[in-house]
Residue frames as qw, qx, qy, qz and C-alpha x, y, z in Angstrom:
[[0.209, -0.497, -0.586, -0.605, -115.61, -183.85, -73.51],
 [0.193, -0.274, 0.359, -0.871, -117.83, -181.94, -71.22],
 [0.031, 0.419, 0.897, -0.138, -120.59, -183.30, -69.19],
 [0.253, -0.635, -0.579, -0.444, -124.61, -182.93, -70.14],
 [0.073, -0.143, 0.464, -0.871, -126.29, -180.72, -67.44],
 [0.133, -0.341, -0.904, 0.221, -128.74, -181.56, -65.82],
 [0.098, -0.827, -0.384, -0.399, -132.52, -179.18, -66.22],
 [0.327, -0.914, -0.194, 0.142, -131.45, -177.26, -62.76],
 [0.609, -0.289, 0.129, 0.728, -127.92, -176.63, -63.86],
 [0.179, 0.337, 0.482, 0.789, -129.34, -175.30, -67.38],
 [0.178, -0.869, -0.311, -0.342, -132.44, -173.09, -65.53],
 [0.535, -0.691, -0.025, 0.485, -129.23, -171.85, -62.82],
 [0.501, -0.065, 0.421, 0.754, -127.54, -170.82, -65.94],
 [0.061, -0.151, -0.441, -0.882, -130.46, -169.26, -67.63],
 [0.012, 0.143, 0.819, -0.556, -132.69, -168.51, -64.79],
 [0.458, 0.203, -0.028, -0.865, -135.69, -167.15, -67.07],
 [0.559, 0.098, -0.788, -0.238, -136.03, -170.51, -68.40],
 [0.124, 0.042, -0.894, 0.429, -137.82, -171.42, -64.98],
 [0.385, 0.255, 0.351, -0.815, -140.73, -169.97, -65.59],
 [0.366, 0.117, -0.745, -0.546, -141.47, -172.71, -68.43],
 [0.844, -0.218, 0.265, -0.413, -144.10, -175.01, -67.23],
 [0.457, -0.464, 0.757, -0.048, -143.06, -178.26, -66.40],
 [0.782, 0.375, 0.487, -0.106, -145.15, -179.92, -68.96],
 [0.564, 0.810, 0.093, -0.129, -143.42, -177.83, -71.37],
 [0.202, -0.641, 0.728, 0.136, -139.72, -178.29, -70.35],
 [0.682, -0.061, 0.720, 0.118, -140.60, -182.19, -70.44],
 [0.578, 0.700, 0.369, -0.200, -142.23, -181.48, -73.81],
 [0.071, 0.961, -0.171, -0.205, -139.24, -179.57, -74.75],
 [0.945, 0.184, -0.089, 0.255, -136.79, -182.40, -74.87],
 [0.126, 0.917, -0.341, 0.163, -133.70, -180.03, -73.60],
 [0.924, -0.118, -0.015, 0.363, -130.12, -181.03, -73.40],
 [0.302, -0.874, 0.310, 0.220, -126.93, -180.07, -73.41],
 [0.795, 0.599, 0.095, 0.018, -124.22, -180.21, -76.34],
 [0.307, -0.814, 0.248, 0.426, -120.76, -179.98, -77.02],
 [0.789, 0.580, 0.149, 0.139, -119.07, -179.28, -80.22],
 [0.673, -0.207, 0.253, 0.663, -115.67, -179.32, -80.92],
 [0.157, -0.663, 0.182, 0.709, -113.81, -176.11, -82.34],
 [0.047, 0.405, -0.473, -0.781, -114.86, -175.17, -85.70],
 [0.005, 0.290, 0.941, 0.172, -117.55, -177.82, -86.22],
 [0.297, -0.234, -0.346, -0.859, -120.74, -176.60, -87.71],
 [0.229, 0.101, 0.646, -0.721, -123.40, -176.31, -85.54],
 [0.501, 0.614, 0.583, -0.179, -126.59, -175.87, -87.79],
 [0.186, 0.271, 0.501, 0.801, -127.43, -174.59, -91.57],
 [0.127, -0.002, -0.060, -0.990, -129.62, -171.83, -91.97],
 [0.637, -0.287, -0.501, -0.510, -132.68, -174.01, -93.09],
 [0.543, -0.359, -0.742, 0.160, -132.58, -175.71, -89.38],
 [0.072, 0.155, -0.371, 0.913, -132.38, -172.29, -87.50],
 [0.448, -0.296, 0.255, -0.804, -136.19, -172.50, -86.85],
 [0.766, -0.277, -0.537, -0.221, -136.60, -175.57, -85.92],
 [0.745, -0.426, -0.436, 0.272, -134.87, -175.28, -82.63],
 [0.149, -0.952, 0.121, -0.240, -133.18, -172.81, -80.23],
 [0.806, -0.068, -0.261, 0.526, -129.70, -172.73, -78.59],
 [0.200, -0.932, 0.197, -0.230, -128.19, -170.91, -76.09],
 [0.527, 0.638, -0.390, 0.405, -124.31, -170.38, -75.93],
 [0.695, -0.699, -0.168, -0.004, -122.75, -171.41, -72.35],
 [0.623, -0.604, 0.198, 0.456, -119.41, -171.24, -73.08],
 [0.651, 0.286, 0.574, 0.406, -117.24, -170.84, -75.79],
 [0.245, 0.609, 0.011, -0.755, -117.90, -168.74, -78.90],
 [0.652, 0.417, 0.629, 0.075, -119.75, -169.13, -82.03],
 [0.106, 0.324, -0.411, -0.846, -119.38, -167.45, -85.47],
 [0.645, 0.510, 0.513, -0.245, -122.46, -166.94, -87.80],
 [0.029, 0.411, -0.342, -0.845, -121.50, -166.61, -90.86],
 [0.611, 0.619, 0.312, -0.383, -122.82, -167.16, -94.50],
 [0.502, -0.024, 0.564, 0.656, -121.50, -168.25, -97.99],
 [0.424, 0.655, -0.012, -0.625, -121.94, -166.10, -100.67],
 [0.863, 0.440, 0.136, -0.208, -122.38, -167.32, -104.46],
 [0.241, 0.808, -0.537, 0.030, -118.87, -166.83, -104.77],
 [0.911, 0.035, -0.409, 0.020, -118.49, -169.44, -102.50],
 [0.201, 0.416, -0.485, 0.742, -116.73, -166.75, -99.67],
 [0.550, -0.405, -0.701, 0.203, -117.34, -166.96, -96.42],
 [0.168, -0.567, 0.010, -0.806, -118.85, -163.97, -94.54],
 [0.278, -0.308, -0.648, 0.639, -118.78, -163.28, -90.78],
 [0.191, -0.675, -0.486, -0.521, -122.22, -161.90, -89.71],
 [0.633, -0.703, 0.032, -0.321, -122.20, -162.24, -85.87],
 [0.507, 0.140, -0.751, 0.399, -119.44, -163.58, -83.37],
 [0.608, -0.599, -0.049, -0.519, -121.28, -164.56, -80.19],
 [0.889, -0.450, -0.083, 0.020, -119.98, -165.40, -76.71],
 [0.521, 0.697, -0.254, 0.422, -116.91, -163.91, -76.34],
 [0.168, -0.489, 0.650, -0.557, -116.75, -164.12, -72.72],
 [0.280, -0.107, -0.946, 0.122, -117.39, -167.59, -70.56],
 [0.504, -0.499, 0.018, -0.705, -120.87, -167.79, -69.08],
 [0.879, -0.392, 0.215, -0.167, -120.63, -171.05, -67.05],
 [0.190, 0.640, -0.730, 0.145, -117.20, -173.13, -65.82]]
């Protein structure tokens, strides 16, 4: 398993993310995740409750249809952003 980062690894990684106030990082609760290959990340209904941002890896969005097929909307992260 990977290690958590730590707030300055994650605002060295995504350096716009420094301009949060500090009240609002704490406020923010951020962390760092790892999910094993193929393991669902979120459902559609949780997509606005929180944000995520891809560090390594790659994600497929997809979508069932009524059929009950699986449809590939988006593949994201196709190159490594942090080792």
């Amino acid at each position: 398993m990977k290690p958590e980062l730590n707030d300055k690894q994650i605002t060295d990684i995504f350096p716009y993310l420094k301009i949060v106030p500090p009240e609002e990082w704490i406020q923010a609760n951020a962390f760092t995740k790892h999910f094993e290959a193929k393991s669902r990340i979120f459902h559609r209904e949780d997509a606005a409750m929180y944000g995520m941002f891809l560090i390594s890896g790659s994600a497929r969005i997809t979508i069932i249809n009524e059929d009950g097929n699986e449809s590939v909307l988006n593949i994201l992260g196709l190159t490594p952003i942090y080792r």
